[in-house]
C-alpha positions in Angstrom: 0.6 -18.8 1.9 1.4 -21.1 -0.9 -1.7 -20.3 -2.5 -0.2 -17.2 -3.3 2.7 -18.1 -5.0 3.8 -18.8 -8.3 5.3 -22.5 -9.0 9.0 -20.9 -8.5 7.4 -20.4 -4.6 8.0 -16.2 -5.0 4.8 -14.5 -3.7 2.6 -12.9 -6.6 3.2 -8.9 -6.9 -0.7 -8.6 -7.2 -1.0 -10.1 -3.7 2.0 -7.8 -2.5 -0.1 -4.5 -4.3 -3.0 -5.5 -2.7 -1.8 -5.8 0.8 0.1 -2.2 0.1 -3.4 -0.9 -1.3 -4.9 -1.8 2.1 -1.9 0.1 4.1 -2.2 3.1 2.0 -6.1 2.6 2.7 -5.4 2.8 6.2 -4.0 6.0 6.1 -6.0 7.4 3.4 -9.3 6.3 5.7 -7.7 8.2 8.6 -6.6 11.1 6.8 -10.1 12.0 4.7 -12.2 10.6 7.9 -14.3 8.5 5.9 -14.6 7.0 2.6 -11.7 7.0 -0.1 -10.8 5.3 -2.9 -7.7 4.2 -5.2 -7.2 6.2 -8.5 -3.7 5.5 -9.2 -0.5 3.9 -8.4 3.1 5.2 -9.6 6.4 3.4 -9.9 5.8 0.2 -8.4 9.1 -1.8 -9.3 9.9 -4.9 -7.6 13.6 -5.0 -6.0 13.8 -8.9 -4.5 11.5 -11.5 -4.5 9.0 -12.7 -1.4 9.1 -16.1 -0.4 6.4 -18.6 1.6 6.9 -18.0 4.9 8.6 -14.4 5.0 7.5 -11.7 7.2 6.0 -8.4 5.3 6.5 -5.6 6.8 4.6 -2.8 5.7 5.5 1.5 6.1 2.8 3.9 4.8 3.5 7.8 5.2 0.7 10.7 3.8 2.9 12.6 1.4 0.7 15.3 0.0 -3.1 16.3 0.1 -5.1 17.8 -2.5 -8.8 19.5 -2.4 -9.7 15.8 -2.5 -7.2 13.7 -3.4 -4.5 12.7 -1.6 -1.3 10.8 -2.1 0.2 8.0 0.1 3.3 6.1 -0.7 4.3 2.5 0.5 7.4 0.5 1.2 7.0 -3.4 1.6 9.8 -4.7 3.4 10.7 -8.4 4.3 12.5 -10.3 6.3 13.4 -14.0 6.4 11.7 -16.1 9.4 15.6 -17.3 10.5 16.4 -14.0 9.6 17.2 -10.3 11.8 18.0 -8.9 8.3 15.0 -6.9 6.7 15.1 -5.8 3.0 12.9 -3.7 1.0 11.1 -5.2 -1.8 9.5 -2.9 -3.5 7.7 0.8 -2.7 4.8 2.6 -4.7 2.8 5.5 -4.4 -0.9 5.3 -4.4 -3.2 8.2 -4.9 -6.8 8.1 -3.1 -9.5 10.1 -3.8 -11.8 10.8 -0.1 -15.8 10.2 -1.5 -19.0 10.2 0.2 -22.0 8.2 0.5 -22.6 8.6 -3.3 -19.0 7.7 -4.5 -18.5 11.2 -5.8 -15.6 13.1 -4.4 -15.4 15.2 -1.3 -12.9 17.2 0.3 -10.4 16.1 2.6 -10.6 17.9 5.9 -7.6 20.0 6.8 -6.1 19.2 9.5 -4.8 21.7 12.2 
């Protein structure tokens, strides 16, 4: 939405992080069954610019779990509305950490 934008009308990366933090939260929620929260994010570099009115198409894969931590990384892709073409924008990794009720951390249930 405009709102997001900066005055050249290129989304803000903070909006783009945060809509990737909530993908990776996605998974990281389904992975630790329960509570989890961001630590970290690595290499975040931004390859083409998002404008009003794109689609974002988001891609968030688990890529390695710890004791309790667990790491999730995140391509943003978009695509111009009188567009078929899709191009990636940018891509991160984001670390969670699965906590309980408390906010301290727990394990991350293996899965089978």
């Amino acid at each position: 939405m405009p709102a997001d934008t900066n005055p050249a009308g290129d989304i803000f990366g903070g909006w783009l992080m945060s809509q990737m933090d909530l993908a990776a939260g996605s998974v990281a929620a389904l992975a630790s069954r329960g509570r989890s929260a961001t630590i970290a994010v690595e290499g975040m570099k931004f390859h083409r610019p998002v404008k009003v009115g794109d689609e974002v198409s988001l891609f968030a894969e688990l890529t390695h779990v710890g004791r309790s931590s667990m790491q999730i990384h995140v391509e943003a892709w978009r695509r111009a509305r009188e567009s078929d073409d899709s191009e990636k924008v940018t891509e991160a990794t984001f670390t969670f950490v699965a906590i309980d009720a408390n906010g301290a951390p727990r394990p991350v249930p293996k899965v089978e």
